[in-house]
C-alpha positions in Angstrom: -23.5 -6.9 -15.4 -22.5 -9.5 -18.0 -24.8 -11.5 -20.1 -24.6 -14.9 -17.9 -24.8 -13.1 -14.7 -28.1 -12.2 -15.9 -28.8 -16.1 -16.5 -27.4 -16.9 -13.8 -29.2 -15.3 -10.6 -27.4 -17.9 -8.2 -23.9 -17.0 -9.1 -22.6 -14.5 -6.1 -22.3 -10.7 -6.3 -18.7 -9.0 -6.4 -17.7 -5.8 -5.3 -14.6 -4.9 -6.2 -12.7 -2.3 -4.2 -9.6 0.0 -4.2 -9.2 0.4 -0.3 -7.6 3.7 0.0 -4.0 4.6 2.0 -3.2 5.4 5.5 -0.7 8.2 6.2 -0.2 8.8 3.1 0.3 12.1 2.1 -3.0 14.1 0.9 -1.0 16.5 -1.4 0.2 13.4 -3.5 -1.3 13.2 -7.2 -4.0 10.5 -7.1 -4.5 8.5 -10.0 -8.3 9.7 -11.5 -9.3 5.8 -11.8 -7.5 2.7 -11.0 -7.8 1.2 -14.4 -6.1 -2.3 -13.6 -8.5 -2.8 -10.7 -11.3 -2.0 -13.7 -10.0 -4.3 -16.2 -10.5 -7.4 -13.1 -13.9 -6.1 -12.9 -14.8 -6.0 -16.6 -13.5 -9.5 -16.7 -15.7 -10.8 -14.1 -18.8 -8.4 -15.1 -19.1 -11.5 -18.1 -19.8 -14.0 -15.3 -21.1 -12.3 -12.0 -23.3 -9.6 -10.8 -20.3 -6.8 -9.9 -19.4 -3.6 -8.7 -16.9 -1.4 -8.3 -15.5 1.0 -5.6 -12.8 3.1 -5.1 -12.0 4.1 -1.3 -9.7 6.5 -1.9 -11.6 8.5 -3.7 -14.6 8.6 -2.9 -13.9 8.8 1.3 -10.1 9.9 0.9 -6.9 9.0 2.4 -6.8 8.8 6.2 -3.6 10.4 8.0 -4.4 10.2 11.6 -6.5 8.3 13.7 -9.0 11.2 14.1 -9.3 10.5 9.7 -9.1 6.7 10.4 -12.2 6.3 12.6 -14.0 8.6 9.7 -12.5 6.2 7.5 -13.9 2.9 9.3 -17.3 5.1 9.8 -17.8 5.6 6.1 -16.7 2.3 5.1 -19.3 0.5 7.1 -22.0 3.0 5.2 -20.6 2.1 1.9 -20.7 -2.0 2.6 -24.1 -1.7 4.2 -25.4 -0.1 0.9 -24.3 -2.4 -1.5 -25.4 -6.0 -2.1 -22.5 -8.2 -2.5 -21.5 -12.0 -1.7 -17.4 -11.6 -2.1 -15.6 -8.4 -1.7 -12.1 -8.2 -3.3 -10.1 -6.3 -2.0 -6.8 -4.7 -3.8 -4.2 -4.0 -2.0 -2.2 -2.6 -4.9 0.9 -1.1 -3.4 2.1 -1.5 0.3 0.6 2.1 0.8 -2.4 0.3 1.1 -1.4 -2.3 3.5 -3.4 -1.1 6.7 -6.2 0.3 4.8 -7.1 -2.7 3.2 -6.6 -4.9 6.7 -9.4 -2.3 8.2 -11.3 -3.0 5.4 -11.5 -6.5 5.6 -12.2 -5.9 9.5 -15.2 -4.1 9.1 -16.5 -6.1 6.6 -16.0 -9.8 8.8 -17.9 -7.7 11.6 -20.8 -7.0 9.6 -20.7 -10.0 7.3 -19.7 -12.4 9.2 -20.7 -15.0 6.0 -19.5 -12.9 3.0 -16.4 -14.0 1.6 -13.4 -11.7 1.4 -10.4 -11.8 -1.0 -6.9 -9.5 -1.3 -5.0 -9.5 -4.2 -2.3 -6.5 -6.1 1.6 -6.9 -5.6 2.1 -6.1 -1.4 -0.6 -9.5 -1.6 2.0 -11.1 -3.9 5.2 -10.0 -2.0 3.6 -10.5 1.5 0.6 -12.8 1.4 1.7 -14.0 4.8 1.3 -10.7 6.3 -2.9 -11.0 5.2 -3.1 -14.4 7.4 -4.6 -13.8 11.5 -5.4 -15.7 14.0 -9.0 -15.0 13.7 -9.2 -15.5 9.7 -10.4 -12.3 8.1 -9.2 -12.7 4.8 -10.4 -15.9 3.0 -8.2 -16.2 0.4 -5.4 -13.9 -0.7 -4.3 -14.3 -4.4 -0.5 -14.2 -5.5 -0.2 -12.4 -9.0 -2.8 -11.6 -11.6 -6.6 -12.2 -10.0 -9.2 -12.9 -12.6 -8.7 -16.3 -13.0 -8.3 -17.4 -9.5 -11.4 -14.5 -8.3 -13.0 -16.4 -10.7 -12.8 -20.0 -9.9 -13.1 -18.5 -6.5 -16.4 -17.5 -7.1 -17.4 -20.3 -8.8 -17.8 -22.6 -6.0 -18.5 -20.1 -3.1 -22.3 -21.3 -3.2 -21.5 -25.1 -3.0 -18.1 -24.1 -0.4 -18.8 -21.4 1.8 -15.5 -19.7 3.4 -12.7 -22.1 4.0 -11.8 -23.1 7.5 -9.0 -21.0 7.1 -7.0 -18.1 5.1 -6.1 -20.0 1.8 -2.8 -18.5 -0.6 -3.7 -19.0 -4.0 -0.5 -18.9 -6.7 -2.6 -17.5 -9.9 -2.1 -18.8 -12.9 -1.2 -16.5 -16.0 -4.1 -14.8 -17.7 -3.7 -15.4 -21.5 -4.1 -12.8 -24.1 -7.1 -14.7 -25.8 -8.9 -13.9 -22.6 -8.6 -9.9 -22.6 -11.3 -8.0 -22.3 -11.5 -4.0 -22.7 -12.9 -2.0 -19.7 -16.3 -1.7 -19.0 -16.7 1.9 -18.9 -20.7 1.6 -17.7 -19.5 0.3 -14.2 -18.0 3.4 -13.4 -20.4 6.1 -15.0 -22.5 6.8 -11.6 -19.1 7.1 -10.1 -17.5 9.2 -12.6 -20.3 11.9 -12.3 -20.3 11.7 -8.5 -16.6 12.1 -8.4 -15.7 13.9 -11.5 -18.0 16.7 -12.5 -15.2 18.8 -14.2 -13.9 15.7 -16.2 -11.0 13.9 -16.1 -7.3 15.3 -16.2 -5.5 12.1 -17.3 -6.3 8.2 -18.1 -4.2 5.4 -17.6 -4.7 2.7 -20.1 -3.2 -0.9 -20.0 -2.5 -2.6 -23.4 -0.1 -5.3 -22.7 1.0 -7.5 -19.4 4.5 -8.7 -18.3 7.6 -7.2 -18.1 10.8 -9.5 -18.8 13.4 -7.6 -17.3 14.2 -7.9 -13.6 14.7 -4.3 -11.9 16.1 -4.5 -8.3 13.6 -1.9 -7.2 10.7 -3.2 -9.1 7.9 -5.2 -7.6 6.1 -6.1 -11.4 8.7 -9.6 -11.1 6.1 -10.9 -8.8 3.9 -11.3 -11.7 4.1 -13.2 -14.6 6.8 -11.7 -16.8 5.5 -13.0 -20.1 4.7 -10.2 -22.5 0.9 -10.5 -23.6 -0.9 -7.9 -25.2 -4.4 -6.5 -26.9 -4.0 -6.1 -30.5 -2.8 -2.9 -31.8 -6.3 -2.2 -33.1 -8.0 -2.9 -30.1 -5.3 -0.7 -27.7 -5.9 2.8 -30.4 -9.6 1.8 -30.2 -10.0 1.8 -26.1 -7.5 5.3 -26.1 -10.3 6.4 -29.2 -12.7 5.5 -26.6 -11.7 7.0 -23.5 -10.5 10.3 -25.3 -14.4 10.4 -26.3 -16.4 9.5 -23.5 -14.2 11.1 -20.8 -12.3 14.0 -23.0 -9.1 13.6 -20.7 -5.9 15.9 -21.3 -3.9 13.0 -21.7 -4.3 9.0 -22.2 -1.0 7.2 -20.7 0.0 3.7 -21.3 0.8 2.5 -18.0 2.3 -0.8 -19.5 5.1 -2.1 -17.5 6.9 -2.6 -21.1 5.0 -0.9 -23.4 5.4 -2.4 -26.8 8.3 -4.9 -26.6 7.9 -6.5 -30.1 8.3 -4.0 -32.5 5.9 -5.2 -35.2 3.2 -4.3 -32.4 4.5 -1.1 -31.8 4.8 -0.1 -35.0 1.2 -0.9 -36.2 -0.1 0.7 -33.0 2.1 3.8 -33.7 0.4 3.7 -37.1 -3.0 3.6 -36.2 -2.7 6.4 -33.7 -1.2 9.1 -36.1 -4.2 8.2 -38.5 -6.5 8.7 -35.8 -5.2 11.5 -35.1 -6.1 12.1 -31.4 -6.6 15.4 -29.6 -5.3 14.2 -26.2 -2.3 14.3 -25.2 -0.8 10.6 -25.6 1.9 9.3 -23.0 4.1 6.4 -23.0 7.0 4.9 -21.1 9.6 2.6 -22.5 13.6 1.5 -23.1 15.7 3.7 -25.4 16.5 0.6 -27.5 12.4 0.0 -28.3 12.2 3.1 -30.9 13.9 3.6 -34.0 14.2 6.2 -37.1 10.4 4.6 -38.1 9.1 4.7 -34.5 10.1 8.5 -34.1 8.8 9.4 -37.4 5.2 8.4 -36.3 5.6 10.2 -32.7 6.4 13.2 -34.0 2.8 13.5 -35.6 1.1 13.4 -32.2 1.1 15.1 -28.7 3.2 13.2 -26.8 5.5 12.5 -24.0 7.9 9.7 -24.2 9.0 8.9 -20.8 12.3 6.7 -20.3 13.0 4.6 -17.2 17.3 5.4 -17.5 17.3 5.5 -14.0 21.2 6.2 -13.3 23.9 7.6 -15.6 26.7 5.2 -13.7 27.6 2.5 -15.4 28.0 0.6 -11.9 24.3 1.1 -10.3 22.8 0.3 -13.6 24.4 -3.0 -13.3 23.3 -3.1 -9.4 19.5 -2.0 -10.7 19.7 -4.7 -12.9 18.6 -2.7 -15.3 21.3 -3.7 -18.0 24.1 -6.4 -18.3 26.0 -3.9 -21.1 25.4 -0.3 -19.2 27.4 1.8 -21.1 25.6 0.4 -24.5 22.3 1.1 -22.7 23.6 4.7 -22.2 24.7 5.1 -25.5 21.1 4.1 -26.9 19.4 6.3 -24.6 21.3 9.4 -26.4 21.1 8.2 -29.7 17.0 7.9 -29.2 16.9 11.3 -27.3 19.2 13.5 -29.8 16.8 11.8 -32.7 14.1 12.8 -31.0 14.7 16.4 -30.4 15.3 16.6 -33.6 11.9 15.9 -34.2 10.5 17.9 -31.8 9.1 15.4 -29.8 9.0 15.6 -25.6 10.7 12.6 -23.8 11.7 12.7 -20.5 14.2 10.6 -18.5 13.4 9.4 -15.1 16.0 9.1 -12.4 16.4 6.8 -9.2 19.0 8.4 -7.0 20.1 6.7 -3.2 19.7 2.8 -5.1 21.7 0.6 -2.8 25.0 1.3 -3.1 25.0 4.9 -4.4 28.3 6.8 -3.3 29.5 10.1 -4.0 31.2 8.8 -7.1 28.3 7.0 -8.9 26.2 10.4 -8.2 28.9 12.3 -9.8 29.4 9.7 -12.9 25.5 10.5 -13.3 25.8 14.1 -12.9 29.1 14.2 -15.0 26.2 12.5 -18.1 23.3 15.2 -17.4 26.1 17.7 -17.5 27.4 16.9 -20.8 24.0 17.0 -22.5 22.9 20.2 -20.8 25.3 22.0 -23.1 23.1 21.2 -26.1 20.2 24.0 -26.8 17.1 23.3 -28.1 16.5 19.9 -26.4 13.7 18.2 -25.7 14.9 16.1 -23.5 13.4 16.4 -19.2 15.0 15.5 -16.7 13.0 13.7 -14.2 14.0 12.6 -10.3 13.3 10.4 -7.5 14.5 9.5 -4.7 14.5 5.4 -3.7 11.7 4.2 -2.4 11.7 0.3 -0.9 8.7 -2.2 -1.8 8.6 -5.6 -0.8 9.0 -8.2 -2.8 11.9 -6.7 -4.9 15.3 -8.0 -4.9 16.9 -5.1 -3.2 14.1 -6.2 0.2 14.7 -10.3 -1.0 18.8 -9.5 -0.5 19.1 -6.6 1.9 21.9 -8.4 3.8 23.8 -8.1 0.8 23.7 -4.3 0.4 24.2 -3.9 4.4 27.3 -5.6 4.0 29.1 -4.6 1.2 27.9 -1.4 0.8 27.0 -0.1 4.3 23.7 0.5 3.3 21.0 1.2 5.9 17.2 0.1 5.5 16.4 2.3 8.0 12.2 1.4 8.6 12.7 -1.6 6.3 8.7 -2.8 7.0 7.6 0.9 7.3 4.3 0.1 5.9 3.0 -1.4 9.1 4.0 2.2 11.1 2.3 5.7 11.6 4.7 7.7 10.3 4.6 9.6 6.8 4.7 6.6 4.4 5.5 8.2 1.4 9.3 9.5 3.3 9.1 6.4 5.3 9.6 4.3 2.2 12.1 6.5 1.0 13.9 6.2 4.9 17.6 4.7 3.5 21.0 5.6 3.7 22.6 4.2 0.3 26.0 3.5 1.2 28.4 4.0 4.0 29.4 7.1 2.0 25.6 8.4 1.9 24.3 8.6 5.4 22.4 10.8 7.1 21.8 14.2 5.5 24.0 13.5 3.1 21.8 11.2 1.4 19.9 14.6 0.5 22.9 15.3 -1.8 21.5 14.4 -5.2 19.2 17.1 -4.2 21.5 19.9 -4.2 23.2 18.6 -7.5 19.7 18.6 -9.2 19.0 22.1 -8.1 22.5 23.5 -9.1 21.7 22.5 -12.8 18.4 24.0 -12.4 19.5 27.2 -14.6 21.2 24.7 -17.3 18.2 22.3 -17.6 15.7 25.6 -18.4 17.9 27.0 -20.5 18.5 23.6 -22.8 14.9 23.6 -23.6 13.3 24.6 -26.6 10.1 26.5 -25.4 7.6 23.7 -25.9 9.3 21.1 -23.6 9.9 24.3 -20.9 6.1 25.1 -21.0 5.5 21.6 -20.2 8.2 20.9 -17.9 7.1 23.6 -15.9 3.7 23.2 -15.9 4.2 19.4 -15.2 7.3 18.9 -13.2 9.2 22.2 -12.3 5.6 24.2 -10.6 8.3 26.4 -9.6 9.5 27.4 -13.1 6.2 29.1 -14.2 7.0 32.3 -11.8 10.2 33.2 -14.0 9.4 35.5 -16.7 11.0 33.7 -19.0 8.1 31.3 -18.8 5.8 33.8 -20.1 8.2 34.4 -22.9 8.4 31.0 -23.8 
């Protein structure tokens, strides 16, 4: 609780809650704490009375409608517990869609007078979709929420709940106003959930992303780049590595460290504090230099790269470059630089993108090939298959792909069904050339190059590939051995 919440006993209680997934596969990691849903609470702990609640974790995710009802039964126990005025609700994928519409539910039916708010990106790329006939949701907020939660707040006492749903465009949330976590609204909950500690931490130093991914839903937000200072980003990782002792702290920036003068002085600082954890951090190949590398190779780390595709032609379709073959060329530079330095990167893949053919798999495959004759590497290749979120340009223009590709969105709003959402999402044949099981063939040109991706790495990056990626990899004897 902040110090003018403590003035001020009229202001209205918050809880602020992560509402869990439906059909959502159990077996799927789970983030240990949803950190950006903690940073909205810290923000509004210097103002209101709030608390913090995460569903998923505490009650799990529901897969059938046997789960669901224990679901609904142990939400209603959890909202009758606490005192609050305004539940927000995040609803911060579309995995969370129907979980956080029987949240609300629940909560109009046994406060018909408290007021209840959605935000997180399927709010943003579907607000409509949180408006019913009978009003359950007060006010959903488009993009980031402290500002808007908290003017939102502010007059709830003299306003009441509006006659009906309200969509709220946010306006952007400055760096001067950052705040770091609040670590003391989650301490009964980390003992309660976590008595064995904490495997990882994701930490957020900076906002905004200024690139424009097809597949990428972080457009809906602001895209200008805002960040903590590099003092105050080592000294929250510091932080969490001492009060949680995590394996690893992970910058889950959507661009981490865009201006280089930031980087570099946060790069600095780490290595001098010279941090036990493991330290991970995703970013572009044209971000890191000779300096940059230098400094990561005096810590534990994992660099991870969003390449995406090795063909020239879906980069361009992903957006994810207007000079692909440049961007290529800068991703080996920065990965034969850092293997010389020992350091662990790892590449991450989108295969089935709009548009994939046969071809643009084997351009990619041709590129992975022609690096896997190098030994000693430290270089992982990571891969996924496409998954569709609202909001995106590839869901904004999918007339466009169906057209001139043959592609086929086949449960295009799968969010709203029963199946398996996690393959549901992923339910799209590329191209006329990729249909049916044919879209599985990445799959069988990964696993061919399975020998020739263990055998490029030196025995660091294979330890940690196969403890972290390839599970499968730590049976061979040659694990042992490395």
């Amino acid at each position: 609780m902040g110090q003018n919440a403590l003035k001020r006993k009229d202001f209205p209680a918050i809880l602020i809650a992560y509402p869990s997934c439906f059909y959502y596969p159990a077996w799927m990691e789970r983030v240990e704490m949803k950190t950006s849903q903690l940073l909205v609470a810290s923000y509004l702990g210097q103002f209101f009375p709030v608390e913090y609640a995460d569903f998923e974790i505490t009650i799990g995710r529901a897969n059938s409608s046997v789960q669901i009802r224990r679901y609904e039964r142990k939400v209603r126990e959890i909202l009758t517990d606490r005192r609050f005025d305004i539940l927000a609700l995040s609803c911060w994928t579309s995995l969370s869609y129907q979980a956080t519409l029987t949240t609300a539910r629940i909560c109009r039916e046994l406060f018909p007078d408290k007021l209840i708010v959605v935000g997180g990106y399927h709010a943003s790329a579907r607000p409509s979709e949180f408006v019913t006939p009978d009003n359950v949701i007060d006010y959903v907020i488009c993009g980031e929420g402290e500002l808007a939660l908290k003017e939102i707040a502010e007059g709830f006492k003299v306003a009441g709940r509006p006659s009906e749903t309200q969509i709220i465009k946010a306006p952007l949330f400055p760096a001067e106003e950052f705040i770091r976590i609040d670590w003391n609204l989650v301490d009964d909950f980390f003992r309660a959930e976590f008595p064995q500690g904490l495997i990882n931490v994701y930490l957020y130093h900076s906002r905004g992303c200024p690139f424009g991914c097809s597949f990428c839903m972080e457009p809906l937000k602001e895209r200008k780049w805002r960040a903590f200072s590099p003092e105050m980003a080592v000294e929250e990782m510091l932080l969490v590595g001492e009060r949680f002792k995590p394996l690893g702290v992970a910058a889950a920036d959507a661009c981490f460290g865009l201006r280089s003068a930031w980087r570099k002085e946060f790069l600095k600082r780490l290595v001098e504090a010279a941090p036990k954890f493991w330290v991970v951090i995703e970013t572009r190949p044209e971000y890191l230099d000779r300096e940059d590398i230098e400094l990561l190779s005096h810590l534990k780390v994992e660099v991870q790269f969003g390449v995406e595709s090795c063909s020239p032609e879906i980069l361009l379709l992903m957006r994810k470059t207007r000079q692909p073959r440049k961007f290529l060329d800068r991703f080996l530079e920065t990965s034969h630089l850092l293997s010389e330095k020992g350091v662990l990167h790892r590449a991450n893949l989108i295969f089935n993108h709009p548009g994939e053919t046969r071809r643009t798999l084997e351009e990619t495959f041709a590129f992975i090939d022609r690096e896997l004759v190098y030994r000693g590497t430290s270089l992982m290749w990571a891969a996924h298959a496409y998954m569709h979120f609202p909001g995106c340009e590839l869901d904004v223009n999918r007339q466009y792909y169906e057209e001139k590709y043959g592609t086929r969105f086949l449960k295009p709003e799968w969010w709203k069904g029963t199946d398996d959402q996690y393959e549901a999402s992923m339910d799209c044949d590329p191209s006329g050339d990729l249909q049916g099981e044919d879209r599985h063939l990445w799959r069988k040109m990964l696993e061919e190059r399975s020998d020739a991706m263990k055998a490029a790495l030196t025995p660091l990056a294979f330890r940690f590939a196969a403890a972290k990626y390839y599970l499968e990899w730590k049976s061979e004897p040659s694990h042992e051995k490395n």
